[in-house]
matplotlib code that plots the C-alpha trace (Angstrom):
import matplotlib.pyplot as plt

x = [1.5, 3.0, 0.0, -2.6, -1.4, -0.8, -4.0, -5.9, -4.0, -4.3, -8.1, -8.1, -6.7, -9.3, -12.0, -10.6, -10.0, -13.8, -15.1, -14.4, -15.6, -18.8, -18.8, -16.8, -19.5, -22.4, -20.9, -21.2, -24.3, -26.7, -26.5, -27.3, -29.9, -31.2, -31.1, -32.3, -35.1, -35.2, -32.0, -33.5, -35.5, -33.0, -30.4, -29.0, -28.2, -26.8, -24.8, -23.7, -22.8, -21.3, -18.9, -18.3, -17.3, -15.0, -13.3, -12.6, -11.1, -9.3, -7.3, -6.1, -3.6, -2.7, -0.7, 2.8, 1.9, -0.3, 2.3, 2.2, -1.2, -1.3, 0.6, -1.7, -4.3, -2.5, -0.8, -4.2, -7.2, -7.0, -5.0, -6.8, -10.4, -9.9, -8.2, -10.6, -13.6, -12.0, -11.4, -15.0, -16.4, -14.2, -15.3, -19.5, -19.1, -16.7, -17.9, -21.3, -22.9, -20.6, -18.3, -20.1, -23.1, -21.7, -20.0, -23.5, -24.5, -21.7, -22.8, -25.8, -25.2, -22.2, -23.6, -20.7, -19.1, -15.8, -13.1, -13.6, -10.5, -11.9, -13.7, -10.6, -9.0, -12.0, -12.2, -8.0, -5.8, -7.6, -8.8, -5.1, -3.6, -5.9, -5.1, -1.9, -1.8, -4.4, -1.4, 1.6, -0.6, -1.3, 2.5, 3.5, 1.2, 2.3, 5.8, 6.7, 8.0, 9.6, 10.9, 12.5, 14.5, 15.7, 17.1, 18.9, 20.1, 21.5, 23.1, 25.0, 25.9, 26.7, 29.1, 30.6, 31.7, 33.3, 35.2, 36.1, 37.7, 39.2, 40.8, 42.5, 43.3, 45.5]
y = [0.0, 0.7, 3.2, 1.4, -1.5, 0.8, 3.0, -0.2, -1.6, 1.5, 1.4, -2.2, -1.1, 1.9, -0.7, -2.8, -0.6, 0.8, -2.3, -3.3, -0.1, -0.8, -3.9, -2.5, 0.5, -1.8, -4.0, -0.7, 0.8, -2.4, -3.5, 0.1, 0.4, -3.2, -2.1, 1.6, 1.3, 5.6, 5.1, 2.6, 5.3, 7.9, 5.3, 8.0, 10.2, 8.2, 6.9, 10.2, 10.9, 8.2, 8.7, 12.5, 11.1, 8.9, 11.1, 13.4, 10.5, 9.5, 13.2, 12.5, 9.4, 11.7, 14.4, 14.6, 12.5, 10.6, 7.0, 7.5, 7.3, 4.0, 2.2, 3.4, 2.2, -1.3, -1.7, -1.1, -1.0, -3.7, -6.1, -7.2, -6.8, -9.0, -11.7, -11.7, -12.2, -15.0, -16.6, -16.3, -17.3, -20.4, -21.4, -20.9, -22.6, -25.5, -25.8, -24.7, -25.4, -28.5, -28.7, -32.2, -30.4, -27.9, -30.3, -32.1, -28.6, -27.6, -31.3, -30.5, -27.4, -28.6, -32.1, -33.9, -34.4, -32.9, -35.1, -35.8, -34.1, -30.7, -31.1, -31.6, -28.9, -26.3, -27.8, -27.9, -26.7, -23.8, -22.4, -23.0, -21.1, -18.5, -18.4, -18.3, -15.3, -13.1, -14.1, -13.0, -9.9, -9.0, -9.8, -7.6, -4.7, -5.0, -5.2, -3.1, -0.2, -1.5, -4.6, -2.6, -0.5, -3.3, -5.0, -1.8, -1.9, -5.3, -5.0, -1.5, -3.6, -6.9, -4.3, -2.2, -5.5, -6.8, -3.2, -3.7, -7.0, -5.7, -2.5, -4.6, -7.5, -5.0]
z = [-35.2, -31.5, -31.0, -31.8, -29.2, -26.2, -26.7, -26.4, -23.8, -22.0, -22.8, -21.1, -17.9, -17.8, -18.6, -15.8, -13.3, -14.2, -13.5, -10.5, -9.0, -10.2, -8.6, -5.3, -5.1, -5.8, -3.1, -0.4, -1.8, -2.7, 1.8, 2.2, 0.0, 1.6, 5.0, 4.6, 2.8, 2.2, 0.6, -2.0, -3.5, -4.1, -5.8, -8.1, -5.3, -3.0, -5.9, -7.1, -3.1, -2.2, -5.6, -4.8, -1.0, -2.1, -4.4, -1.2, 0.1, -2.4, -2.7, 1.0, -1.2, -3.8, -1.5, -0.6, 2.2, 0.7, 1.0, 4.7, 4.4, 1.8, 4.6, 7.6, 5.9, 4.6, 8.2, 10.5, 8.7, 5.8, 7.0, 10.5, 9.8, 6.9, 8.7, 11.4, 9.0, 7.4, 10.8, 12.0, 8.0, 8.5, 11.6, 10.6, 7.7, 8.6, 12.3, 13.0, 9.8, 9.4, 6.7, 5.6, 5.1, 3.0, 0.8, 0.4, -0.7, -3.2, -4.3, -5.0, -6.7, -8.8, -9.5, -8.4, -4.7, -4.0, -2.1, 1.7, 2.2, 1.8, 4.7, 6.5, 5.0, 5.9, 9.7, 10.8, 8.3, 6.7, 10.0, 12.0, 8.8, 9.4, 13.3, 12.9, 10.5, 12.9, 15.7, 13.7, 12.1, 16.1, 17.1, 13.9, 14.7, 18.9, 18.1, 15.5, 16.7, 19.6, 17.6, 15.5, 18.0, 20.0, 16.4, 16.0, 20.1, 19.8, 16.6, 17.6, 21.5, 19.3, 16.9, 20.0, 21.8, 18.7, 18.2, 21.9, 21.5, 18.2, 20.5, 23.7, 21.1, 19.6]

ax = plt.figure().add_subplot(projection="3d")
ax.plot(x, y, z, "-o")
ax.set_aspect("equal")
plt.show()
């Protein structure tokens, strides 16, 4: 009975991870195809492209170096850019178009008011959250390298003084 249970959980993960690159690559191609209105009538090709493209990328992660290139990408390119459009949707929706006036819309769509303190929420405590994690993501990325070169400076000074009290103790 084992095999029938891992085939079709192996099944669901292929159906899963299937899935949400259809919605990933309609999520790139449907803003190009919006925007360039030549590219709207060759959707199969630019599908088809854009697929073939991505597969070239993708071989850069699967060589020997391919980790080195998994945490480039994680440390500089996914990390920051994402923070920074959370910041500025924060601030549009809870600031310029008034978090009050968005919660009479999500009223109106829902059919029932949230609390007031969602409002709150959205205005200080979201977007402060969000401040402070572009700051300590900007620290992080600034002082990585050097950060972790003085840690390993003052803990070989901090072990050489206590060997040097250990030797004239003696």
């Amino acid at each position: 009975m084992w095999p029938f249970w891992s085939t079709l959980f192996f099944l669901m993960l292929l159906n899963l991870g299937l899935s949400t690159m259809f919605g990933s690559m309609q999520g790139i191609l449907t803003p190009l195809m919006d925007n360039f209105r030549v590219l709207g009538r060759h959707k199969t090709m630019l599908t088809v492209c854009s697929c073939i493209l991505g597969f070239f990328i993708g071989l850069l992660f699967t060589q020997r170096s391919g980790n080195y290139f998994v945490t480039m990408f994680d440390d500089y390119s996914a990390t920051l850019p994402l923070i920074i459009v959370v910041v500025f949707e924060t601030v549009s929706v809870a600031w310029i178009y008034g978090a009050d006036r968005f919660l009479d819309d999500v009223e109106v769509m829902l059919h029932w008011r949230p609390p007031v303190v969602y409002s709150y929420l959205w205005r200080y405590v979201g977007l402060l959250g969000m401040v402070g994690l572009l700051a300590a993501s900007l620290l992080r990325m600034v002082f990585k390298r050097n950060h972790s070169d003085m840690l390993i400076c003052c803990s070989e000074s901090f072990l050489s003084l206590s060997m040097l009290k250990t030797v004239f103790a003696a």
